[in-house]
ZAPADO-532939 format. One record per residue: z, x, y of N, C-alpha, C in turn. Coordinates in steps of 0.05 Angstrom, whole numbers, padded with zeros to 5 digits, always signed. Each point is the difference from the previous one (the first is absolute). Layout:
ZXYZXYZXY ...
***
This chain:
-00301+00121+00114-00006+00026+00011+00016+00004+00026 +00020+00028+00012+00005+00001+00011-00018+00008+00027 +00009+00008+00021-00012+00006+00021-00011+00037-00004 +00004+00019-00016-00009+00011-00014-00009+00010-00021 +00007-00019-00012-00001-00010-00022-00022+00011-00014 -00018+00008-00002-00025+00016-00010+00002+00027-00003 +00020+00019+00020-00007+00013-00005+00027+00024-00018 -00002+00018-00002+00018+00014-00012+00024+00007+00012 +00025+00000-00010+00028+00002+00006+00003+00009+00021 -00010+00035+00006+00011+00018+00024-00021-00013+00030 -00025-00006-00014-00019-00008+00021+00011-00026+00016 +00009-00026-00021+00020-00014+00017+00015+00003+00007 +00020+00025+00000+00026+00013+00014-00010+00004+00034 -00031+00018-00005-00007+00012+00023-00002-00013+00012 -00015-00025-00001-00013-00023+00011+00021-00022+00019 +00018+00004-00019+00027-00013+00010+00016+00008+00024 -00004+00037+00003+00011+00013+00019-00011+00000+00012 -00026-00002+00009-00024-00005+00015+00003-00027+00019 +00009-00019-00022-00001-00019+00025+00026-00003+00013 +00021+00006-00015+00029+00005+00006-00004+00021+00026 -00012+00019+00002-00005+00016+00019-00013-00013+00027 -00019-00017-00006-00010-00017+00023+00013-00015+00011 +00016-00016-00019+00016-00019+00015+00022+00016+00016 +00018+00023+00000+00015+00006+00013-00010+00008+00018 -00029+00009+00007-00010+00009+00024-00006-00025+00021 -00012-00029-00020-00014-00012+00023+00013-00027-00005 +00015-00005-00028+00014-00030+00004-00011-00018+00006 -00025+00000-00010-00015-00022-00001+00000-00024-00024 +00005-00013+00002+00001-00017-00027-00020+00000-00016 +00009+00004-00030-00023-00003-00012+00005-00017-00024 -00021-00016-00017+00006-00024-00026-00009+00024-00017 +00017+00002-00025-00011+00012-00014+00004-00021-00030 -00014-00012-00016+00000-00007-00030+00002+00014-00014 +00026-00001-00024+00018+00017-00018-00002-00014-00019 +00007+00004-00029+00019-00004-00019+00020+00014-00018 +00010+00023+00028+00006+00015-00017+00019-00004+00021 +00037-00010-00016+00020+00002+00011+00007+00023+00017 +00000+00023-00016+00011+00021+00016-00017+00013+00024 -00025-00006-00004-00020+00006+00028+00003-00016+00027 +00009-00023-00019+00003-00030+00034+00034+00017+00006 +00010+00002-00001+00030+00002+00005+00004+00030+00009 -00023+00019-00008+00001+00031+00018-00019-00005+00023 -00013-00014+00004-00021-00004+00025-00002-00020+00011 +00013-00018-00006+00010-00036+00024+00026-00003+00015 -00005-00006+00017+00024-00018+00018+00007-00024-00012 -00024-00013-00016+00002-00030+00002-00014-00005-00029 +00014-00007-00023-00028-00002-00021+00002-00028-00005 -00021-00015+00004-00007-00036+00002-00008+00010-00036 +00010-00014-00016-00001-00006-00028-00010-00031+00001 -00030-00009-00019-00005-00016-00004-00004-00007-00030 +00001-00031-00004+00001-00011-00012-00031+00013-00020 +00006-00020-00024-00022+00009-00026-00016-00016+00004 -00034-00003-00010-00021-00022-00006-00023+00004+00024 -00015-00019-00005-00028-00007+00021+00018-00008+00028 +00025-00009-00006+00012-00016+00017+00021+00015+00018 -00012+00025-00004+00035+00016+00010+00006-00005+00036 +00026+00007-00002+00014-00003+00027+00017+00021+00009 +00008-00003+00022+00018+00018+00008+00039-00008-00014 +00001+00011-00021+00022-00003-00013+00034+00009+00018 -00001+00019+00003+00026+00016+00017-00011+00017+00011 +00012-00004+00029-00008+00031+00014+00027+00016+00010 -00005+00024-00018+00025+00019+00001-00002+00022+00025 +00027+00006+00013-00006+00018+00015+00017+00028-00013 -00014+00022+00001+00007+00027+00001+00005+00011+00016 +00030+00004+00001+00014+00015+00018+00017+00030-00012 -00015+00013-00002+00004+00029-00009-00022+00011+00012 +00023+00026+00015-00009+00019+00017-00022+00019+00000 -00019+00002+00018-00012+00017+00001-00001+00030+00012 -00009+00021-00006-00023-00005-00016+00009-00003-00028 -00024-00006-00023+00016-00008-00020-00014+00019-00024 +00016+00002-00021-00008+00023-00022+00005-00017-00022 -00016+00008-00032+00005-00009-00023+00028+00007-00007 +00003+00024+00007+00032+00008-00002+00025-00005+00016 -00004-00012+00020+00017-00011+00013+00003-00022-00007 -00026-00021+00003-00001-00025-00017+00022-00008-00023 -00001+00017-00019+00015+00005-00026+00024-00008+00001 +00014+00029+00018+00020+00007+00012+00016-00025+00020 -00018-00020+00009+00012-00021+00020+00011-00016-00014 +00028-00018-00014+00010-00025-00004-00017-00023+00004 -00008-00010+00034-00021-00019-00004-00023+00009-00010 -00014+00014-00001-00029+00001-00014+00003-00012-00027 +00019+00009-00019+00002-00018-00025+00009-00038+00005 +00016-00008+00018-00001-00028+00009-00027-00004+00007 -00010+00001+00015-00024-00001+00003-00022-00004-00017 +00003+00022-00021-00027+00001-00029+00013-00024-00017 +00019-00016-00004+00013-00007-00013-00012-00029+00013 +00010-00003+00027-00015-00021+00008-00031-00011-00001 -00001+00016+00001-00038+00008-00003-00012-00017-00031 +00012+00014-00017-00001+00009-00027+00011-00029-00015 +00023-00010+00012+00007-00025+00000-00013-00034+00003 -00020+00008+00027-00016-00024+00011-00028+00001-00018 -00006+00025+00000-00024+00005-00023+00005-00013-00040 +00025+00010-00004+00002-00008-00026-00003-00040+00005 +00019-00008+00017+00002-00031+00009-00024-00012-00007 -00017+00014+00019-00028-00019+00011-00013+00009-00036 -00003+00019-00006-00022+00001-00020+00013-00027-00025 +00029+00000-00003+00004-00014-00017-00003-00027+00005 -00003-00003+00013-00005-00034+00025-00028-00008-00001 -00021+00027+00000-00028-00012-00001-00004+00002-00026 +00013+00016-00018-00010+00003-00029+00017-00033-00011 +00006-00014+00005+00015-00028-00002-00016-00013+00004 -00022-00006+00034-00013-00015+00004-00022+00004-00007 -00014+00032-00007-00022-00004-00018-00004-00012-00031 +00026+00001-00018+00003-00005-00023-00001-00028-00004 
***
C-alpha cells in the first residue's frame, strides 16, 4: 500500500498537492511510507529504499534532485526523473528476486 494508497486517483492527486503545498511553505521534514515509485520521486528529496522480509533494512538511499516546485508534468518532461524511476524500479526488481531465492 502506498502512502495514499486507499484512496481514489484524483483524491491522491489532491492529497499530494496538499502536502507538496505544506512543505513549500514550512520545510519541515517529513517520513512518508510509499510503494509507489512515482509518488516517492514527485514528493522526496531522499527516498531510503529497503530491503524485502521480517528482516528488512535500509537498502540504498537515493537522493532527488529535481527542482521544485514539482508537477506530474514536469516530472515526465525531466530526463532525470526517468533515471531516477529506473533506479528505483531497478533496486526493487533486485531485492524481490534475492528474497524470492532465500525464501525458496
Amino acid at each position: 500500500m502506498n502512502l495514499f494508497g486507499m484512496l481514489d486517483a484524483l483524491t491522491r492527486w489532491e492529497l499530494q498537492e496538499v502536502l507538496m503545498d505544506v512543505w513549500s511553505r514550512s520545510q519541515i521534514t517529513a517520513i512518508c511510507v510509499t510503494h509507489d515509485v512515482d509518488e516517492a520521486i514527485l514528493l522526496a528529496d531522499r527516498v531510503v529504499m529497503m530491503t524485502n522480509g521480517p528482516h528488512a533494512r535500509i537498502g540504498k538511499i537515493m537522493e532527488v534532485d529535481l527542482p521544485r516546485p514539482r508537477t506530474r508534468k514536469a516530472l515526465l518532461e525531466h530526463s532525470e526523473y526517468w533515471n531516477y524511476r529506473e533506479e528505483l524500479l531497478s533496486f526493487l526488481t533486485e531485492h524481490e528476486v534475492n528474497h524470492a531465492h532465500k525464501v525458496a
